[in-house]
N, C-alpha and C positions, 0 to 999 in steps of 0.2 A: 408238671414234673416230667423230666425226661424218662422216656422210655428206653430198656435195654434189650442192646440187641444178642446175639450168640457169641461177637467178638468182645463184649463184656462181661463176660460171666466167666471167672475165675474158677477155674476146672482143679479141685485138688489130684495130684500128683498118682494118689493113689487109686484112681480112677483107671481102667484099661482103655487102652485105643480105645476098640468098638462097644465103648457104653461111652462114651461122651457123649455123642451124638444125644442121646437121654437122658445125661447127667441135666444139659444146657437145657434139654425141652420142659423136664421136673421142674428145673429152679424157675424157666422163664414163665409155667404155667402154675405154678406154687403163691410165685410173686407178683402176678399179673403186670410180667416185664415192666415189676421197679425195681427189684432187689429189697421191697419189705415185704415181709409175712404177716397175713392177716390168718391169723390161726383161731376156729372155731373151735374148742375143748369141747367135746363130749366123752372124754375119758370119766367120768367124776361119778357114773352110777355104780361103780369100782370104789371112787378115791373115797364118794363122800355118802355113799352107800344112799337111801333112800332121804335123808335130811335133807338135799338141796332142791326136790323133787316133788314134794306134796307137804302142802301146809302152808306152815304163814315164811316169812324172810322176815330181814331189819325191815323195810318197808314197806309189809302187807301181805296180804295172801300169794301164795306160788299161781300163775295159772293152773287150771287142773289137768290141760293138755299136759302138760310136764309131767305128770307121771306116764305115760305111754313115752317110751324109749321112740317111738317114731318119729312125735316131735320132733327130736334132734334134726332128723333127716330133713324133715318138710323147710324147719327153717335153714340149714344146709342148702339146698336145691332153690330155694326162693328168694334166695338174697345174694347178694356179692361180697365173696368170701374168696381169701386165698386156698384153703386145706381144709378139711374137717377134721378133728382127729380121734379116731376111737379104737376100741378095742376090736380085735380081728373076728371075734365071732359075733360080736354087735353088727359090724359091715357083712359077714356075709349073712346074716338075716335079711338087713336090708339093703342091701348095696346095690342088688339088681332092680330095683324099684325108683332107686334112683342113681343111673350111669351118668350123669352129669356132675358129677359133684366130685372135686380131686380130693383124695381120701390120702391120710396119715393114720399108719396103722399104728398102735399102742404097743409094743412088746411087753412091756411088763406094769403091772397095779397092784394096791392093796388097799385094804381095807382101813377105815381109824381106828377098827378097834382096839388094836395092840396098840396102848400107849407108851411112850417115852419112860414114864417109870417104870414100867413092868418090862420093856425089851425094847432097845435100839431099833430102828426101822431096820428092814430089808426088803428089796422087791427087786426079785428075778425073773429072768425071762419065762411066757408063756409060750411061744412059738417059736420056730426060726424063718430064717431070712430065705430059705427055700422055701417053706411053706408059704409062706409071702407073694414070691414070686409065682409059685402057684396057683394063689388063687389072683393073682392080677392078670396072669395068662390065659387062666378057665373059665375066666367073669368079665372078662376084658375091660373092667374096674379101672380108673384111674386112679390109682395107686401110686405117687409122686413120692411116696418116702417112708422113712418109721418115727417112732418116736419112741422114749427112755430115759423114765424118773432115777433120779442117782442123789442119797441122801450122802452129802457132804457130811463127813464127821462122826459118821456111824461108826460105830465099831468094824460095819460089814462094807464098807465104802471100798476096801480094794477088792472082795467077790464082785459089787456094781462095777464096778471101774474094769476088772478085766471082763466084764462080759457088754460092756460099752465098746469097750478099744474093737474087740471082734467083732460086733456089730456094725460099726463103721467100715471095717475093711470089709466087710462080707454084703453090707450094702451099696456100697459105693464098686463094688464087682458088676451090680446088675445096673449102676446108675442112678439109683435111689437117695433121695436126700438121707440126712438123720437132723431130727430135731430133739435134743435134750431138754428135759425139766430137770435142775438141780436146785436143789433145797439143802442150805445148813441141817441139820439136823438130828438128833440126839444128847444123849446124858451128858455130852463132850459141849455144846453149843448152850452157851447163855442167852445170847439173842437170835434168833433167826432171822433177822431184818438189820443187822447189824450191816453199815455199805462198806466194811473194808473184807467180811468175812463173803457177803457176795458179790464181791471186785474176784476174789479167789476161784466164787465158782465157774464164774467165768472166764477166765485164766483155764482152769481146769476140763470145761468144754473144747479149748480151743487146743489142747495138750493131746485131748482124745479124740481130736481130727472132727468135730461133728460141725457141718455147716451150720449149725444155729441152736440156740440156747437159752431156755427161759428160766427168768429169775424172779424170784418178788421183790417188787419195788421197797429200796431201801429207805429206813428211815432212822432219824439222828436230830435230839432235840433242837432246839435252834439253828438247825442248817436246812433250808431247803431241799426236798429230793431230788429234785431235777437237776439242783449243781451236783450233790454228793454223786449221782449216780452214775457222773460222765467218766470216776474214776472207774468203773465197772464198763462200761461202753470200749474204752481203749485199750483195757486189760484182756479183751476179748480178740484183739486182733482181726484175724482175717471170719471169726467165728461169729456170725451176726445174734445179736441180744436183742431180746423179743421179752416185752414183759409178760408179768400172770397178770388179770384182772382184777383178783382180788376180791374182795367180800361185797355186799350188796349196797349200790350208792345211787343215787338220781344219776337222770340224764346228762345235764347240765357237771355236775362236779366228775363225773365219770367222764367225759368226753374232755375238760380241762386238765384234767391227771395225762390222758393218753397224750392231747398237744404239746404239752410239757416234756412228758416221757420221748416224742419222737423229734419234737422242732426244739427244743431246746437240750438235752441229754444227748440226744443222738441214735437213740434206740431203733434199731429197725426194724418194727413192729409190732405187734402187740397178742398176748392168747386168750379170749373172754371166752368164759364157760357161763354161772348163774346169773349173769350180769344181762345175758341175752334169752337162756333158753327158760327162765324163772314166767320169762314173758308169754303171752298169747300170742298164736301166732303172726297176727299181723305188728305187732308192738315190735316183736322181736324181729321182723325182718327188717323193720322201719329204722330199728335200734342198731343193729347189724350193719346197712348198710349206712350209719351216720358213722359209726366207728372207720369202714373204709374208705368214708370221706377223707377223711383225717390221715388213714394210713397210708393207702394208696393213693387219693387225689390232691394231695397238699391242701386241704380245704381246711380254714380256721371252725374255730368252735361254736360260731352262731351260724354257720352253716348246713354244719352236722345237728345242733338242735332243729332246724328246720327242715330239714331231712326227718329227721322222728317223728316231726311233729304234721310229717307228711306236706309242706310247703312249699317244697324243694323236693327232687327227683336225683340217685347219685346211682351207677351204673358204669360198669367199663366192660 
């Protein structure tokens, strides 16, 4: 895979001179100069509160390391990962324990428990983009960007939507990436997986300036997802579409979803949260770096199995 250099990295407009210079270093140390995002989610002891974390999964017992929030970290720091991305006082617990790891800060989460029938989602910002930069300046943290959940459909979608638009401008002042999760979502939305309804959110990423944007992989009975989803890949424009990972699956059909999703879709690359950290730690860094086989080293899918399966060695 071709590697990029700083004269490839499309610099949005709204960027000042003197943060380019850090715009280009973020993207090229985010993407490990490819221009795809291997995004590790540890946002999810927020989203999905303690269920993804201790006990059993679809396939078996959770490791037990998974309930200690450190885990995240160790496999973050032990494996080859574009970004980690968590919540801001999750990183400054542990951020300093491990400076190696380029961090995506969370601005905003919630919890499941407010369901859809009882109240439309909303999740607004915990911190700002100065406190951000504060503590990347104080911790000397690699801090490459933010990240910001926007439910598509909500009744509250234009409160997300203007406190997105500001975020963008207010991080892309210091040089910062932004990476969106947008989700269909509420009383308003009959499918959430529906691929013309996240063709839109995507569309809508790319409207609120954010360099990248994660969606769940679309689904549509007798169509394939890999074709439906390219019309969401192109609706995104200059805004790079990154999937979610999704629910808990084997190795093997998990790593064939993401080859599809990036070498045939087009996607450019991928955000696994329970998919990785459900694991022990060596599983999970084995599992980890088979995924960035795929993402960042254009390596097919019985490669990355044997990477997991410890066979093959995959590193950049």
């Amino acid at each position: 895979m071709k590697k990029l250099t700083t004269k490839d990295v499309k610099v949005p407009a709204n960027v000042p001179a003197n943060a380019k210079a850090t715009y280009i270093k973020n993207f090229l140390t985010a993407t490990k100069n490819t221009g795809r995002l291997m995004l590790f989610a540890g946002d999810q002891k927020v989203e999905h509160l303690n269920d993804d974390f201790y006990g059993n999964s679809d396939l078996g017992p959770i490791a037990t390391d998974d309930n200690n929030p450190e885990h995240l970290f160790r496999i973050a720091s032990k494996s080859t990962i574009g970004v980690f991305a968590a919540q801001y006082g999750l990183i400054s617990h542990y951020g300093l324990d491990y400076p190696n790891v380029p961090y995506i800060v969370k601005m905003n989460s919630k919890s499941p428990l407010v369901n859809v029938d009882q109240k439309d989602p909303i999740s607004t910002q915990w911190v700002s983009i100065d406190q951000v930069v504060e503590l990347k300046k104080n911790s000397k943290l690699n801090i490459a960007g933010i990240g910001y959940t926007i439910y598509l459909g909500s009744e509250y979608e234009s409160d997300m939507f203007r406190e997105a638009a500001q975020l963008v401008v207010d991080a892309h002042k210091y040089g910062l990436l932004t990476v969106f999760w947008i989700y269909p979502r509420g009383k308003a939305v009959k499918d959430e997986k529906d691929p013309h309804l996240i063709t839109g959110a995507t569309g809508v990423a790319c409207c609120l300036g954010s360099d990248f944007v994660k969606v769940n992989y679309p689904k549509k009975e007798k169509s394939p997802s890999e074709e439906i989803f390219k019309e969401a890949i192109a609706a995104a424009g200059r805004c790079r579409v990154i999937c979610a990972g999704g629910g808990s699956m084997d190795v093997r059909s998990f790593y064939n979803m993401l080859y599809k999703q990036i070498h045939v879709s087009g996607a450019m690359g991928n955000a696994t949260g329970r998919n990785i950290h459900q694991k022990s730690l060596d599983d999970a860094v084995r599992f980890t770096n088979g995924i960035s086989a795929i993402t960042l080293g254009d390596h097919d899918v019985d490669f990355a199995v044997q990477v997991y399966e410890g066979k093959k060695k995959f590193t950049m």
